[in-house]
ZAVEX-984859 format. One line per 5 residues: their letters; for each residue x, y, z of C-alpha. Coordinates in steps of 0.25 Angstrom, whole numbers, plus 5000, padded with zeros to 4 digits. Example, Ala and Ser with C-alpha at 12.3 -4.5 7.8 and 13.67 -1.06 7.14 Angstrom:
BEGIN
AS> 5049:4982:5031  5055:4996:5029
***
This chain:
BEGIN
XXXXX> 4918:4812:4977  4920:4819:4964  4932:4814:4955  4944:4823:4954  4952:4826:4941
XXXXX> 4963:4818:4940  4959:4805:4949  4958:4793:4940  4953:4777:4943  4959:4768:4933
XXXXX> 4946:4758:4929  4952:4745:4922  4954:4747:4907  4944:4740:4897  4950:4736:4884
XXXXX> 4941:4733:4873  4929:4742:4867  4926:4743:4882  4929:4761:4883  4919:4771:4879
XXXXX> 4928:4783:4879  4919:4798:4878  4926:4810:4873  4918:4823:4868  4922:4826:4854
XXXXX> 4919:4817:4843  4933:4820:4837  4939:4817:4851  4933:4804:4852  4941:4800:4837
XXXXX> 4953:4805:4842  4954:4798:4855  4946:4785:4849  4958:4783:4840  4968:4784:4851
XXXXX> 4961:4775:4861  4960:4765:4850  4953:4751:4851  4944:4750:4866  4939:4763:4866
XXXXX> 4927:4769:4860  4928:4786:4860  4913:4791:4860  4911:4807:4859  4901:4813:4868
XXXXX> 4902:4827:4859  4903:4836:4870  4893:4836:4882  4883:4826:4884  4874:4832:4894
XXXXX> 4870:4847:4897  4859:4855:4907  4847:4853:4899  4844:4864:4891  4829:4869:4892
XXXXX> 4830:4870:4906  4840:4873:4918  4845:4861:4921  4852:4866:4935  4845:4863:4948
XXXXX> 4850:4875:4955  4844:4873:4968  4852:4859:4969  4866:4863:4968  4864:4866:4952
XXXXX> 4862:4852:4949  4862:4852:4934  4852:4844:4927  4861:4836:4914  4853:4830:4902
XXXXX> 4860:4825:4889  4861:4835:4878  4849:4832:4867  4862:4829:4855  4870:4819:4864
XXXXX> 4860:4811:4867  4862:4801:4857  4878:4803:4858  4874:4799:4876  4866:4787:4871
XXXXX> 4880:4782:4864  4889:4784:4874  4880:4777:4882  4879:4765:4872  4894:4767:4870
XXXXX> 4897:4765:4885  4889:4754:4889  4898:4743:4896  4912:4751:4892  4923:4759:4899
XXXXX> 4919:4774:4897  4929:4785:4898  4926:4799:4897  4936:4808:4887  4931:4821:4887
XXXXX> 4938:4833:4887  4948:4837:4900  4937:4848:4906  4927:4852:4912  4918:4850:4902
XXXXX> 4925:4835:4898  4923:4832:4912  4907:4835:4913  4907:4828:4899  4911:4815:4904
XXXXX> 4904:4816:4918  4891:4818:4912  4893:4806:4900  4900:4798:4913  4885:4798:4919
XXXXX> 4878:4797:4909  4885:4784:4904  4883:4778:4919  4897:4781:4924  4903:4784:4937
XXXXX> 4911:4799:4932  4920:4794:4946  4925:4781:4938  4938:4784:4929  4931:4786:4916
XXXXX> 4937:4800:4913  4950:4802:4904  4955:4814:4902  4965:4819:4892  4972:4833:4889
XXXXX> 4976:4830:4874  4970:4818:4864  4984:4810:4862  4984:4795:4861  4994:4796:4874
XXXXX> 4986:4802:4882  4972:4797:4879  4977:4782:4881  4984:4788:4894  4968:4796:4897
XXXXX> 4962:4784:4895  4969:4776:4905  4967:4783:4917  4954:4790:4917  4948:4796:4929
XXXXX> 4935:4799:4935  4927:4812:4932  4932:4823:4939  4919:4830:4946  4925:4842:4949
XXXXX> 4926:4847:4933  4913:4841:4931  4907:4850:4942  4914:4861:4935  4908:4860:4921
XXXXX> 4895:4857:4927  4896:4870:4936  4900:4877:4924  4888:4871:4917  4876:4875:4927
XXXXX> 4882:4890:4928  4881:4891:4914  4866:4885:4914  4862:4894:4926  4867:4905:4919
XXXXX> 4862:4903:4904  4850:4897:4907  4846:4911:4916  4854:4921:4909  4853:4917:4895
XXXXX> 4838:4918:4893  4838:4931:4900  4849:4937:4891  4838:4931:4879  4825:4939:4886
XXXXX> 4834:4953:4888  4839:4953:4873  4827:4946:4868  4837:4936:4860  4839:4922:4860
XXXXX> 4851:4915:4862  4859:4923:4873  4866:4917:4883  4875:4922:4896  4885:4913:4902
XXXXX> 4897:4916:4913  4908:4917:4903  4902:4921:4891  4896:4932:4898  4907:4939:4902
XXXXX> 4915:4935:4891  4903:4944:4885  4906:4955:4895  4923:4955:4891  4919:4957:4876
XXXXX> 4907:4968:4877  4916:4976:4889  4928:4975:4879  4919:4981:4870  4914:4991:4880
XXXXX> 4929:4995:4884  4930:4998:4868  4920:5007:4867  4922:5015:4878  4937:5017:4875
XXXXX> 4942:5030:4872  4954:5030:4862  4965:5039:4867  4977:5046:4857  4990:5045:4860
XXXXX> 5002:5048:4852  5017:5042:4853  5030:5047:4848  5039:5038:4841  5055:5044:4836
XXXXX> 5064:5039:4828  5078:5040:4836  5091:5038:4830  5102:5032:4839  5117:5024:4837
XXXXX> 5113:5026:4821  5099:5017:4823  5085:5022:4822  5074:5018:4831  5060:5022:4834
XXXXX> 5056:5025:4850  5044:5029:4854  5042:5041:4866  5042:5036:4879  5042:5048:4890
XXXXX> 5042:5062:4889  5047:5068:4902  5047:5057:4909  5031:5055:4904  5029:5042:4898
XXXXX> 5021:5044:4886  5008:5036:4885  5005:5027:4875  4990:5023:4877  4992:5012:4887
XXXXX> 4991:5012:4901  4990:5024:4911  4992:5040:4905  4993:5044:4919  5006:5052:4920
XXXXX> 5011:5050:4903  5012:5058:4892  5000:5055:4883  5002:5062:4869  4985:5065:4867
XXXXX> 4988:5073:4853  4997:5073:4841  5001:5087:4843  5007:5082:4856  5014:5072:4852
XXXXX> 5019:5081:4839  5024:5092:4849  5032:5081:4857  5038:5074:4845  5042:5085:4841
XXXXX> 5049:5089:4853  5055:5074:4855  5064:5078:4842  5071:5089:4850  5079:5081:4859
XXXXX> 5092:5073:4856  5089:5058:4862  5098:5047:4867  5097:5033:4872  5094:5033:4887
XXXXX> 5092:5018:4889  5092:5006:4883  5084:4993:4890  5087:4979:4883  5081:4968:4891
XXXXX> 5077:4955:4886  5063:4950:4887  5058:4935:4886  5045:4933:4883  5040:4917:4888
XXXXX> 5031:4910:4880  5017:4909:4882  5012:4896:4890  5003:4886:4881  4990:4887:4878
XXXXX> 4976:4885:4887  4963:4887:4880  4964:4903:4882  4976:4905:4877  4974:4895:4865
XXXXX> 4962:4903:4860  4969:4917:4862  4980:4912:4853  4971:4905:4844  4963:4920:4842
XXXXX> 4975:4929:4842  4984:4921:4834  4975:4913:4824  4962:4920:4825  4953:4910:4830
XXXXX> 4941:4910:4839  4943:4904:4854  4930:4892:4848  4939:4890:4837  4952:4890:4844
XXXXX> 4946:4879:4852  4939:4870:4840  4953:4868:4835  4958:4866:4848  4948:4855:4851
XXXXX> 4951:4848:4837  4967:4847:4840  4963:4843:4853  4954:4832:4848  4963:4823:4840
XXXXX> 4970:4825:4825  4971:4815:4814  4984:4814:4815  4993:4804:4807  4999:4798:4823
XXXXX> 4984:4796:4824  4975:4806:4830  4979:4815:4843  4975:4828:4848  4985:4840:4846
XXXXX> 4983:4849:4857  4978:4846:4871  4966:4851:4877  4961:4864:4874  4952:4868:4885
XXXXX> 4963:4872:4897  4968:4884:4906  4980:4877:4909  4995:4880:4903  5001:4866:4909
XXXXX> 5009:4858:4899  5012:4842:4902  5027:4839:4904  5025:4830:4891  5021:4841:4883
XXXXX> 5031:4850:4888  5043:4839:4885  5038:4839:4870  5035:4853:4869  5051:4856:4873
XXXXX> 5055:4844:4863  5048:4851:4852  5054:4865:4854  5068:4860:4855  5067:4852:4842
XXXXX> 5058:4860:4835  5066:4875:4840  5076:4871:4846  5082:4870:4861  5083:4885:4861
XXXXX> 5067:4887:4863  5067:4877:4873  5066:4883:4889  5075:4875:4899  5065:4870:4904
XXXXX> 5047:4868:4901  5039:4880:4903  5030:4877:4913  5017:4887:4912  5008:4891:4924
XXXXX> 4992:4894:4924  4989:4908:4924  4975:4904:4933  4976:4898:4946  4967:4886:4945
XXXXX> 4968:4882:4931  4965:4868:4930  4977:4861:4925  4972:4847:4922  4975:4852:4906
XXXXX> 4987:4856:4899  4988:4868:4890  4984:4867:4877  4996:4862:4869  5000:4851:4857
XXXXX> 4997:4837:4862  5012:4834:4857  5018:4847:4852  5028:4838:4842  5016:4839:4833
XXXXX> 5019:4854:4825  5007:4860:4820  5015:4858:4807  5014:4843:4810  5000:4842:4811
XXXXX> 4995:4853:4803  4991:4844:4789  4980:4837:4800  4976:4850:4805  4965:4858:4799
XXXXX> 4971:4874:4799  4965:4879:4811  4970:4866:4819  4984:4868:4814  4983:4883:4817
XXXXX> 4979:4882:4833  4988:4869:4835  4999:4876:4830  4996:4887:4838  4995:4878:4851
XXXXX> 5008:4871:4847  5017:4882:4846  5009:4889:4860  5014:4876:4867  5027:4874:4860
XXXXX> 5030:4890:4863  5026:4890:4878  5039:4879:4880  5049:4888:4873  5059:4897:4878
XXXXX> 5056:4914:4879  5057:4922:4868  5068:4933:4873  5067:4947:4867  5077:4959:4868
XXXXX> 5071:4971:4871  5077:4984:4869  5070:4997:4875  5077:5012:4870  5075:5025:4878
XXXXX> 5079:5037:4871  5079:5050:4880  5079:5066:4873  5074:5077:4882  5063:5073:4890
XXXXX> 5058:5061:4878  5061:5048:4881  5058:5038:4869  5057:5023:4870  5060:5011:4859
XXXXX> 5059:4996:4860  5061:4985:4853  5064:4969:4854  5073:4960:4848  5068:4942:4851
XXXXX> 5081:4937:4854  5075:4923:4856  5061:4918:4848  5059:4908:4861  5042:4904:4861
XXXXX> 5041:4914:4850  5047:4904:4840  5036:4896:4841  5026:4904:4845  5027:4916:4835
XXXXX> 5028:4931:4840  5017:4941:4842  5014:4953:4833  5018:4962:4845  5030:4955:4851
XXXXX> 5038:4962:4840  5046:4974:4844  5056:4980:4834  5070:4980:4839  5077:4992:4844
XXXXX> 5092:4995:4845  5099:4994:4858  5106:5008:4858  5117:5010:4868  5111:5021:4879
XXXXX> 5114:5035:4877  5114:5033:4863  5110:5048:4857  5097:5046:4848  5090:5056:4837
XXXXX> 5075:5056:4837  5073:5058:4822  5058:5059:4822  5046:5057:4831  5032:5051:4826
XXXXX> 5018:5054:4833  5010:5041:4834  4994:5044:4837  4989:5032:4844  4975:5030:4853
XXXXX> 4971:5020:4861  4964:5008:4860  4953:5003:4865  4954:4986:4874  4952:4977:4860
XXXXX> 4942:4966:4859  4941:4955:4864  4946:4943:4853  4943:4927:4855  4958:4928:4862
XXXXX> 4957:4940:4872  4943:4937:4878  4948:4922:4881  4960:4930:4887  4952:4938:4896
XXXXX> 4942:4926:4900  4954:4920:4905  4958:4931:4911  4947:4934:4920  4945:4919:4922
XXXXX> 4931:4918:4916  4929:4905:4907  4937:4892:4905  4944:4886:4892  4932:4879:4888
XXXXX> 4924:4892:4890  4930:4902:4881  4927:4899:4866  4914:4893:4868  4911:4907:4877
XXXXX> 4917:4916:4866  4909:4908:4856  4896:4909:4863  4898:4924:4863  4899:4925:4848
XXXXX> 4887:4916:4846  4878:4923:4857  4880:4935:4846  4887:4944:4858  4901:4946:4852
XXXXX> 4905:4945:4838  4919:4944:4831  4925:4954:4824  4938:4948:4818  4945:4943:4831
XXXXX> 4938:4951:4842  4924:4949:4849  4915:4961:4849  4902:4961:4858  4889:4961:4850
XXXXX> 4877:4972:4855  4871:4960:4861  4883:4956:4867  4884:4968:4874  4870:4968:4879
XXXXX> 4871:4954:4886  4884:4959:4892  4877:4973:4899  4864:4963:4902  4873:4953:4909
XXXXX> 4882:4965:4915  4868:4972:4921  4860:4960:4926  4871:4949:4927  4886:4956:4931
XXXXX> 4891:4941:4939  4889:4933:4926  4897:4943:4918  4907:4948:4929  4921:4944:4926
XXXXX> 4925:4941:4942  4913:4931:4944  4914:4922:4932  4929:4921:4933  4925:4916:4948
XXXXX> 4915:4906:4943  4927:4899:4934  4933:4899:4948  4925:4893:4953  4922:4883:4943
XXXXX> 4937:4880:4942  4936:4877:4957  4924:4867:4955  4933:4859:4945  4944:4857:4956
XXXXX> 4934:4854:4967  4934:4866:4974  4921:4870:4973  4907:4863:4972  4899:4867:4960
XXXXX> 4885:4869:4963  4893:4881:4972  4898:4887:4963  4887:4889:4953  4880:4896:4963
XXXXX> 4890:4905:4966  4885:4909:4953  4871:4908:4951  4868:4914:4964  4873:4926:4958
XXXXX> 4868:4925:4945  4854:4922:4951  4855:4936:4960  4859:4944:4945  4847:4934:4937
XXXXX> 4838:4940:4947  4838:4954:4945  4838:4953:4929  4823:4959:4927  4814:4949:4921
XXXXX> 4805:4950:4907  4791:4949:4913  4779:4946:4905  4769:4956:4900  4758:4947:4905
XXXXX> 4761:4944:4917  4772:4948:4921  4780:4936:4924  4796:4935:4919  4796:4931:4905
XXXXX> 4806:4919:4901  4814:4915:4888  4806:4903:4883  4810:4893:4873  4800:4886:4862
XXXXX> 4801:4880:4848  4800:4893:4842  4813:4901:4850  4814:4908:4863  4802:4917:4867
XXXXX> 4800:4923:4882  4787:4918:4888  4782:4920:4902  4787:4913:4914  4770:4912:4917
XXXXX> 4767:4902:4907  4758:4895:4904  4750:4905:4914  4755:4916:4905  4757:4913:4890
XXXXX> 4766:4926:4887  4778:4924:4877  4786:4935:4868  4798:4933:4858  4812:4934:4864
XXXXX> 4818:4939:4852  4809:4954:4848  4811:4959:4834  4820:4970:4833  4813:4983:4824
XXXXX> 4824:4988:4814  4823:5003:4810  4821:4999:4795  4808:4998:4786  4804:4984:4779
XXXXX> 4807:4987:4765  4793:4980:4761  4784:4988:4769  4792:4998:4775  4788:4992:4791
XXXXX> 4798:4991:4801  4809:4980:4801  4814:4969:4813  4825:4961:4815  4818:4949:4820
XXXXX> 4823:4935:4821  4820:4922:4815  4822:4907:4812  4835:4910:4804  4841:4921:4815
XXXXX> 4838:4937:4813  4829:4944:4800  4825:4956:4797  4809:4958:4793  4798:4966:4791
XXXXX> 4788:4970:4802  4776:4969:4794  4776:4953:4793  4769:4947:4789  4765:4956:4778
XXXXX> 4777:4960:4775  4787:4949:4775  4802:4957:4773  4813:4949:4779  4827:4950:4778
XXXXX> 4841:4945:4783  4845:4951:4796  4860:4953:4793  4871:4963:4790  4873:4970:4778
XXXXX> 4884:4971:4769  4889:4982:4760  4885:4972:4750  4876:4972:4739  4871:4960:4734
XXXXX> 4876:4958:4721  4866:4951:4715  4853:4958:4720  4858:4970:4727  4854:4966:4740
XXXXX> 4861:4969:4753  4872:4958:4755  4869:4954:4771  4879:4949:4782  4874:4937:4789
XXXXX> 4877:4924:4799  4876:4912:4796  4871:4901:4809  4885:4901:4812  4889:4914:4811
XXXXX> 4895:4914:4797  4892:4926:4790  4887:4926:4776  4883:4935:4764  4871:4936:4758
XXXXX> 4860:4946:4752  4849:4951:4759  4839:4949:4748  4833:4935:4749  4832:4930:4737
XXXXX> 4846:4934:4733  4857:4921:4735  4869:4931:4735  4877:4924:4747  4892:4925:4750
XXXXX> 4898:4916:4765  4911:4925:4763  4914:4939:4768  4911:4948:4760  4922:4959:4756
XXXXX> 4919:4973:4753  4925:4973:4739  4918:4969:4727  4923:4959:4717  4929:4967:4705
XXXXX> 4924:4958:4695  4909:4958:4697  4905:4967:4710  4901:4956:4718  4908:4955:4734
XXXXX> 4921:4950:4737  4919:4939:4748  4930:4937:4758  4938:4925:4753  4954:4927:4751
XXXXX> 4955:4940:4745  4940:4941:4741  4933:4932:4730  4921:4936:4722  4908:4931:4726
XXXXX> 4900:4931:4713  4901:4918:4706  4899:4923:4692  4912:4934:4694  4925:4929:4689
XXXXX> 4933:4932:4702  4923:4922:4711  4931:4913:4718  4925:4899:4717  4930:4895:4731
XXXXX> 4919:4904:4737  4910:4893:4733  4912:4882:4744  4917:4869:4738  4908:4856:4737
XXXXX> 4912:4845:4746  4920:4832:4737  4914:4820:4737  4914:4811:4750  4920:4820:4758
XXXXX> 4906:4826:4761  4906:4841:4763  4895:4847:4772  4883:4844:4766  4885:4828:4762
XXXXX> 4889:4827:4777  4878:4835:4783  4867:4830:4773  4867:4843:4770  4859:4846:4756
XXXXX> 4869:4846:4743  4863:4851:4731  4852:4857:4724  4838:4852:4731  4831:4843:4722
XXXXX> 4818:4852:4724  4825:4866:4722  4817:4869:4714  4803:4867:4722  4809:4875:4733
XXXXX> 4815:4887:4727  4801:4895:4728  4803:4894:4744  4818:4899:4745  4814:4912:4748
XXXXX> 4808:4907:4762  4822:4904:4766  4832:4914:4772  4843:4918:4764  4856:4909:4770
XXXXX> 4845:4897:4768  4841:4900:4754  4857:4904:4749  4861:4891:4756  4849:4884:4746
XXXXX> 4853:4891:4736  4867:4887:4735  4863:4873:4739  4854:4875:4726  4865:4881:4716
XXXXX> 4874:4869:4720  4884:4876:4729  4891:4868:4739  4887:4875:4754  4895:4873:4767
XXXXX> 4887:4866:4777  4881:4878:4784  4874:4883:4770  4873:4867:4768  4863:4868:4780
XXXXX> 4856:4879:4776  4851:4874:4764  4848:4862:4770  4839:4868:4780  4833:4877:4768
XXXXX> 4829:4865:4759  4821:4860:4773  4813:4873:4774  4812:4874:4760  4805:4860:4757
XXXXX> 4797:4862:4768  4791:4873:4761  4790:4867:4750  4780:4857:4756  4772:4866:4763
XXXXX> 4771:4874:4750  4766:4861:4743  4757:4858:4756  4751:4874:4754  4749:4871:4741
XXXX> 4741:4857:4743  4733:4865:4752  4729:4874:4744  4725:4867:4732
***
């Protein structure tokens, strides 16, 4: 009978060495290794141990989906210890409170030779040395159901991937594509966002604002209804209201609005509370973090998962937040004590409600084994901890402290004041706001469009002057894109994806290359439309909102027992299989049998399913003919790629050998050899600055602005308000330089065994430089010239001194030979 959450068998306890305790995370393990103290033993397991293997399937569909598990190539030596570790000890499994956690310490329960339905399991929502000593004394079995769950999750995934993924490959002749049931329609949200944006039409419309006079006060109003029409502002239905399409129009009307003599015809004062908002799950956490401190949803949960992890503090070392991957707004009672202690010392009784806010679940079905995100002890201020924080740790702690403290504070009450002033058949309206009481907002902070400017409460009847009207042209505006925050929102909203789902799916798409950033929004890039129309024509059930929300349903119902799991992934695949089969296949031109992505040392290729009857192979990735001449030989160009990502080369190779960066140009000229100044990426999407000519080393890792330095022409480079770039100017700031790492405190390089210096053979290998690519030979250069490089340059520069000396000894075997 599978284990349930929640049942736990005490084992007698073992003092001594005798516990083998296994978290995930290395820094998880220190944390709660200094808690447990002497008798335990913490070992990290770094994640998942075991995985579908990945050159083939791994899923025996025709037995229930039976997956097929083997141990990750890089954990096998970190397997090997565990086992060593356990041998004749007490193990209990750490890992993290999900589905995820849960599959982690089934799969290193079997393969240490434990029963998963002995109490080996602790669970724990926060890393406090409370309730870790408290975890550890009542552990429970594994609970099978959540198991289940992620493995459910799991062999969808493969299923889909491992058919879809190399077919996206063959239709876009690129390598690297993948489909999946969240990120696809994730896809879908961002490219039809786009779409809706393209085909909107922008609409004018004009207002009407007067300046009235009344009791001896002035105030602005704006035109509410003419005869009884409401005017239409650009929101919501026209049908049946005024809309004002020309300036003329509303000129003539203005005009005619200062004819009449107005008065007060009514006055509303009503008072208006505003409650706080409830504490945070992982959603809401990363729509804050984005709106409120600009980070991306991966980011926003990297911090999260540090404060989760354990602090150095001077107590001793405690997590500061609990769990960060939940859906749930509960809060304990002894949180919610503290909590209201805090307020009341800290802001006084006044903020404090009669009694705690208790919050509900927007979602039916939410799993409520986790709290909401919230302080572990909210008595520590961010101001308290901030000198043990690095800046983006104090930042979203702070931002999680305040969330929690404000959703257990009293209202924030407003005095709203609306005036209707009547002349003729014009009816003009104003409103304002006054905050009587700050409530949440005191901790909490307002938003930029809470504020209303107050207007006077004039007695009704009140005769009133309009003393001019002002025309205001407005036009409508199209649905804005989607940010980190607002596509997390909508996830949620349509029920499609987890907690633990949605950075890593926004951070998939970006590195895909099917949306790009520009500033806080999420753009779909020309191939992330066409996946999104491919996956819409031949595949509308993976990317149809309806049926992926239904599958998280269903997977939800799996983790309470509801539903078996090998069910529900047919449900899907069935399906999916009926849509795979009508997608026409690539057949081979020699006889005519489907052709398939094939992997070998040298890259993806498509070969034929035939073989080895038939030997037919072409390249997956085609060059791709640019309208532009080479400037050697005058042949055409192609974009083609290579070893080193994209290039752009001559057609007439090998007898003529023009190559050149693929990359964006600048407005720039290079200001040492009056080469185009090139845009490029770096492996990890940094982007640089260099010249396109290669044997120039003009290079810059900052923006470059479009102003020039005043003093000697060179570019100004986005640092402050701009530095100069060119070390011989006097304005250069030296700071642009990275500084070197003190001594014994090991910078990159002296901890990576990353090269430091000028080689010793510099000199035998500058003849071969120029076989490098640019980022390799400006990294070696640098290296050369004594500057200290970070430790992405660092690598480059070791890896060109490697291809470097060994062609310099094949040069010296070429010139053995032929003497």
């Amino acid at each position: 009978m599978p284990a349930k959450r929640g049942q736990s068998r005490r084992s007698e306890p073992q003092g001594g060495g005798g516990v083998l305790v296994v978290v995930e995370s290395p820094a998880k393990a220190r944390s709660i290794g200094k808690m447990l103290g002497p008798g335990y033993e913490v070992r990290a397991s770094k994640g998942h141990v075991v995985d579908l293997p990945e050159r083939t399937l791994g899923v025996d569909v025709a037995n229930n989906f039976a997956p097929t598990y083997e141990v990750k190539k890089e954990k096998k030596g970190v397997v090997e210890e565990l086992k060593k570790a356990a041998k004749g000890r007490r193990l209990l499994i750490a890992t993290d409170p999900d589905r995820e956690g849960e599959a982690i310490g089934w799969h290193i329960a079997r393969l240490l030779g434990r029963n998963p339905e002995e109490p080996i399991r602790v669970e724990f929502h926060e890393i406090t040395p409370k309730v870790v000593r408290q975890a550890v004394e009542a552990p429970r079995p594994i609970d099978q159901n959540l198991v289940d769950a992620q493995q459910a999750r799991r062999v969808l995934d493969r299923l889909l991937g491992y058919n879809l993924s190399p077919l996206l490959s063959q239709a876009f002749r690129k390598r690297a594509l993948s489909a999946g049931r969240v990120q696809s329609v994730a896809l879908r949200l961002v490219v039809e966002r786009e779409e809706e944006i393209e085909a909107f039409k922008k609409e004018v419309y004009w207002l009407l604002h007067g300046r009235f006079q009344a009791e001896g006060q002035d105030l602005w109003a704006s035109l509410y209804e003419v005869e009884g029409k409401r005017l239409w502002t650009g929101q919501g239905e026209k049908e049946g209201r005024l809309h004002l399409k020309g300036e003329g129009e509303a000129r003539r009307l203005a005009q005619e609005a200062l004819r009449f003599p107005y008065r007060v015809e009514r006055v509303e004062v009503k008072e208006r509370r505003k409650a706080p908002p409830p504490p945070f799950t992982t959603s809401t956490l990363q729509q804050a973090a984005s709106s409120r401190l600009g980070y991306t949803a991966s980011r926003t949960m990297r911090i999260a998962q540090r404060l989760y992890e354990g602090v150095d503090l001077p107590e001793g070392t405690v997590g500061l937040i609990t769990y960060m991957r939940t859906d749930s707004v509960r809060v304990s009672p002894e949180a919610l004590a503290l909590a209201r202690g805090v307020i009341g010392e800290v802001f006084g009784p006044e903020y404090l409600p009669a009694s705690p806010r208790v919050y509900r679940n927007r979602k039916e079905g939410v799993q409520d084994a986790h709290e909401a995100i919230r302080p572990t002890d909210p008595r520590r201020t961010p101001e308290s901890v901030r000198p043990h924080l690095s800046e983006e740790e104090y930042r979203l702690y702070d931002l999680i402290w305040r969330r929690f403290l404000a959703s257990q504070m009293r209202d924030a009450l407003y005095e709203s004041t609306v005036v209707f002033l009547k002349g003729g058949p014009f009816l003009f309206r104003a409103s304002g706001s006054v905050l009587k009481f700050e409530g949440y907002l005191k901790v909490w902070g307002r938003e930029e469009d809470e504020e209303e400017p107050p207007v006077p409460a004039l007695p009704q009847g009140a005769e009133a002057r309009l003393l001019e009207v002002k025309p205001e042209e407005k036009t409508t505006e199209p649905p804005p894109r989607y940010t980190d925050a607002t596509l997390v929102k909508t996830l949620e909203e349509l029920g499609i994806g987890r907690p633990s789902t949605y950075a890593p799916t926004l951070e998939t798409l970006e590195k895909r290359g099917y949306v790009e950033r520009k500033g806080r929004t999420l753009l779909p890039t020309p191939l992330g439309r066409e996946v999104t129309d491919y996956l819409r024509r031949h595949f509308p059930q993976v990317v149809a909102y309806e049926f992926t929300a239904r599958m998280e349903d269903r997977l939800d119902q799996v983790e309470e027992g509801k539903a078996p799991w090998p069910k529900v992934v047919l449900e899907f695949y069935e399906p999916f299989l009926q849509e795979l089969a009508q997608v026409p296949k690539k057949t081979c031109p020699k006889c005519g049998r489907p052709l398939e992505l094939k992997v070998s040392r040298y890259g993806q290729f498509l070969g034929c399913t035939g073989y080895p009857e038939c030997t037919y192979t072409e390249p997956l990735e085609v060059d791709e003919p640019l309208e532009e001449a080479c400037p050697k030989c005058g042949r055409p160009l192609v974009r083609k790629r290579g070893r080193y990502g994209l290039f752009i080369a001559c057609t007439g190779y090998p007898e003529c050998d023009y190559t050149r960066d693929d990359a964006k140009v600048t407005s720039w000229t290079c200001p040492k050899c009056g080469g185009r100044v090139l845009e490029k990426r770096s492996q990890r999407g940094k982007a640089y600055y260099r010249c396109e000519n290669k044997a120039c080393d003009f290079l810059s890792f900052y923006p470059l602005l479009p102003t020039p330095c005043p003093g000697c022409g060179w570019p100004l480079v986005k640092k402050g308000e701009g530095a100069c770039i060119n070390p011989a100017c006097s304005l250069h700031d030296p700071a642009l330089l990275p500084k070197e790492a003190p001594k014994g405190q090991g910078g990159a390089s002296r901890k990576k065994g990353l090269p430091k210096g000028k080689p010793q053979d510099w000199e035998e290998l500058r003849p071969f430089l120029s076989e490098l690519s640019p980022e390799e030979r400006g990294a070696l250069e640098a290296l050369a010239q004594g500057k200290a490089l970070g430790e992405a340059e660092a690598r480059l520069a070791k890896k060109a001194l490697f291809k470097l000396r060994m062609r310099k000894g094949r040069a010296k075997k070429e010139a053995v030979a032929g003497a």
